[in-house]
C-alpha positions as CSV (number, residue, x, y, z in Angstrom):
1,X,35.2,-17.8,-17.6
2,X,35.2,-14.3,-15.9
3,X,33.0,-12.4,-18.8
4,X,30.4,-15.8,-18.6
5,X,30.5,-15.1,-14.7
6,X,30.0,-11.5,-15.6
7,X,26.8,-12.2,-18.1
8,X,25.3,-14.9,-15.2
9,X,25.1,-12.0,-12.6
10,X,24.2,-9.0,-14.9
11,X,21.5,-11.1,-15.5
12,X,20.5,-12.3,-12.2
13,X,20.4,-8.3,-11.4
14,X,17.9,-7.8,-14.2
15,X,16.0,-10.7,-13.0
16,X,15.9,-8.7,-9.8
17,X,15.0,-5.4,-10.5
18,X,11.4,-5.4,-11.1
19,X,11.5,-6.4,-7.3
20,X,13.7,-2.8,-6.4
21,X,11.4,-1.2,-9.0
22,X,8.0,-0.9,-6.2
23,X,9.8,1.5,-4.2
24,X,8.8,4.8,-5.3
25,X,10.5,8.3,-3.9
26,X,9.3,11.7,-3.8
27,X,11.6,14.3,-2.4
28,X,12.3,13.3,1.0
29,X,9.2,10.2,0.9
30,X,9.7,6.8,0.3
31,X,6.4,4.4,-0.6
32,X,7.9,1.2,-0.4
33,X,5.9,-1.9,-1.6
34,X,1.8,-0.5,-2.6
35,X,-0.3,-3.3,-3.0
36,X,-4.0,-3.9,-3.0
37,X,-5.5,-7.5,-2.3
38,X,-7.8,-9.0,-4.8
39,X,-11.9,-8.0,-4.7
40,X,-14.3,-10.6,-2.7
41,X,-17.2,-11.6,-4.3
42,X,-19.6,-9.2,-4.4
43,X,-18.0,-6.3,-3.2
44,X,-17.1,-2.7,-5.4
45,X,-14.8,-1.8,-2.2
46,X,-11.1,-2.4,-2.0
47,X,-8.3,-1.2,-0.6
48,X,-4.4,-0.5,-1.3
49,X,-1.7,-1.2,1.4
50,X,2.2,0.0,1.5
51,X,5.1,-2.0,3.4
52,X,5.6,1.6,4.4
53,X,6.3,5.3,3.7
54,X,9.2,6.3,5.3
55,X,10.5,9.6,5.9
56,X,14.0,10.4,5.2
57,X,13.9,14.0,5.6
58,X,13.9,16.7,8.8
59,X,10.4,18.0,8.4
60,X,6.9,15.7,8.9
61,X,4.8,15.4,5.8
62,X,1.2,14.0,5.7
63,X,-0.4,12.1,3.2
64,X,-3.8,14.6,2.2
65,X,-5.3,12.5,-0.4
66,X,-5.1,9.6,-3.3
67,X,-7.0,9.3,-6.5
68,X,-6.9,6.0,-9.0
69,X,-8.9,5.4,-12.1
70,X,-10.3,1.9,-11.2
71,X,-12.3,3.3,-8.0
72,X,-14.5,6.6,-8.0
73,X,-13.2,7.7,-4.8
74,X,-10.4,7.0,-2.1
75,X,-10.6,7.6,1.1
76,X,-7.2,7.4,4.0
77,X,-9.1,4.6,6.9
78,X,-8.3,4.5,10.1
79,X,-8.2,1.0,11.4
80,X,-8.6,-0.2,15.1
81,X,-9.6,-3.4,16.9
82,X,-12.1,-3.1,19.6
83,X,-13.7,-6.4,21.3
84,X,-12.8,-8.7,18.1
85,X,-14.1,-6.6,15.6
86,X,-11.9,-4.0,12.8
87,X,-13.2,-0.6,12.9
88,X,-12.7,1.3,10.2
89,X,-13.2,5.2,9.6
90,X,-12.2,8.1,7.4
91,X,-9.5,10.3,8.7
92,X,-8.9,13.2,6.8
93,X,-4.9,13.4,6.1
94,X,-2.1,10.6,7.3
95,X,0.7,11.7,9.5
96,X,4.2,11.3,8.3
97,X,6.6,12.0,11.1
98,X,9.9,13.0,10.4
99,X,12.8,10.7,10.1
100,X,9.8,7.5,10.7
101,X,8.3,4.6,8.6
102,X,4.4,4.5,8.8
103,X,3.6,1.4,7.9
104,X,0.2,0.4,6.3
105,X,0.3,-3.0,5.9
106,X,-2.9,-5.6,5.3
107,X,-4.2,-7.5,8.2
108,X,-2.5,-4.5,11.1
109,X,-5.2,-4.2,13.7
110,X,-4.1,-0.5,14.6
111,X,-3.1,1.3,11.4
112,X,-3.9,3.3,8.5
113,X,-5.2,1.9,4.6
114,X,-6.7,3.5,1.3
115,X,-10.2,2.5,1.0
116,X,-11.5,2.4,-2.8
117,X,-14.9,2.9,-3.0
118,X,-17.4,2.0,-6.1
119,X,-14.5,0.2,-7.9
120,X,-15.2,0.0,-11.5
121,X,-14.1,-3.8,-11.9
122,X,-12.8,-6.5,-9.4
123,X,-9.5,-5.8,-8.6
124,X,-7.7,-9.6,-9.4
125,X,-4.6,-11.3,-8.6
126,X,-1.5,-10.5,-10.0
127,X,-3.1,-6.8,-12.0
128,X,-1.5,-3.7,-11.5
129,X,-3.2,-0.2,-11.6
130,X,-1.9,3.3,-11.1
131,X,-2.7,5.6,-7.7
132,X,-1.9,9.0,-7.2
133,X,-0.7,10.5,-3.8
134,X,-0.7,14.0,-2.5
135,X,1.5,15.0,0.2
136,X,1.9,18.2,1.9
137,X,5.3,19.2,1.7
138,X,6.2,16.5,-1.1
139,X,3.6,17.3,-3.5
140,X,1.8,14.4,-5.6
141,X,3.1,11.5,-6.7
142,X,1.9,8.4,-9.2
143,X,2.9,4.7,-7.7
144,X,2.1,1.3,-9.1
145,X,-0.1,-1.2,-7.1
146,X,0.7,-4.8,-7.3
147,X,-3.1,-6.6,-6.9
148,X,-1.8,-9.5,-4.6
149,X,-3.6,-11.7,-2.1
150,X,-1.6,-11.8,1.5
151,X,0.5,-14.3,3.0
152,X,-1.4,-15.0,6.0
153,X,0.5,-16.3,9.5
154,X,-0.9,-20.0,9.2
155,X,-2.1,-19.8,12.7
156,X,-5.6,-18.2,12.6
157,X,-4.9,-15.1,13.4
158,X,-7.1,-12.0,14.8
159,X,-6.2,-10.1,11.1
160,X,-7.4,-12.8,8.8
161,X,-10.3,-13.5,10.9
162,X,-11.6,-10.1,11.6
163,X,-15.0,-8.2,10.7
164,X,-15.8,-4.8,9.3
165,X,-17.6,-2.3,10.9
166,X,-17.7,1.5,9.2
């Protein structure tokens, strides 16, 4: 009974891994979770969030610049909410304090995202795609990004029901 026990959670843990697999480290950075939400009709903009990059080490970093084959440029956004409506605007690097999480997350009325401009193709539910960081101190870095559409709260709220203005 033991070594059938033994097979049933070995492979529970290989049925879980992939999930462990979308956190991705580079020296003292951690990029937990990038994700992009699928392309609305027709758009050739996107964009590609993170549950966060955290900072394990004693030193702040900052995020200088991404590149990714299915959009001709990328560009850090700032994002803020002012009277109802999602501002968005180029920054030029991302701040990575020391010993802190920045998160970066879809639907955040005050926070940071990767804009991809003139995408190639629609980005579409469940497609993944390769993105290149550059950090300061950490130096560069390619992650996966899971194309996924967001859970949204259920409740109507201010992030699902926003509107853009660059």
């Amino acid at each position: 009974m033991k070594p059938r026990l033994l097979a049933v959670a070995c492979g529970a843990v290989l049925l879980i891994s992939p999930v462990w697999a979308h956190d991705f480290k580079l020296g003292d950075l951690r990029v937990d979770h990038p994700y992009a939400t699928p392309t609305l009709p027709g758009l050739n903009t996107g964009a590609v969030y993170f549950r966060g990059i955290r900072n394990t080490g004693k030193f702040p970093d900052r995020l200088l610049s991404a590149t990714t084959p299915v959009a001709a440029r990328v560009e850090i956004h700032r994002m803020t909410m002012k009277a109802d409506v999602m501002q968005m605007r180029a920054v030029p690097s991302l701040e990575i304090p020391a010993g802190l999480s920045v998160p970066m997350k879809h639907g955040s009325a005050d926070g940071h995202h990767l804009m991809l401009l003139d995408l190639k193709a629609p980005l579409r539910d469940g497609e993944r795609f390769p993105v290149t960081l550059t950090f300061e101190r950490a130096g560069t870095r390619e992650v996966m990004a899971w194309v996924q559409t967001p859970r949204t709260s259920g409740t109507g709220s201010k992030a699902a029901e926003h509107r853009h203005r660059h």
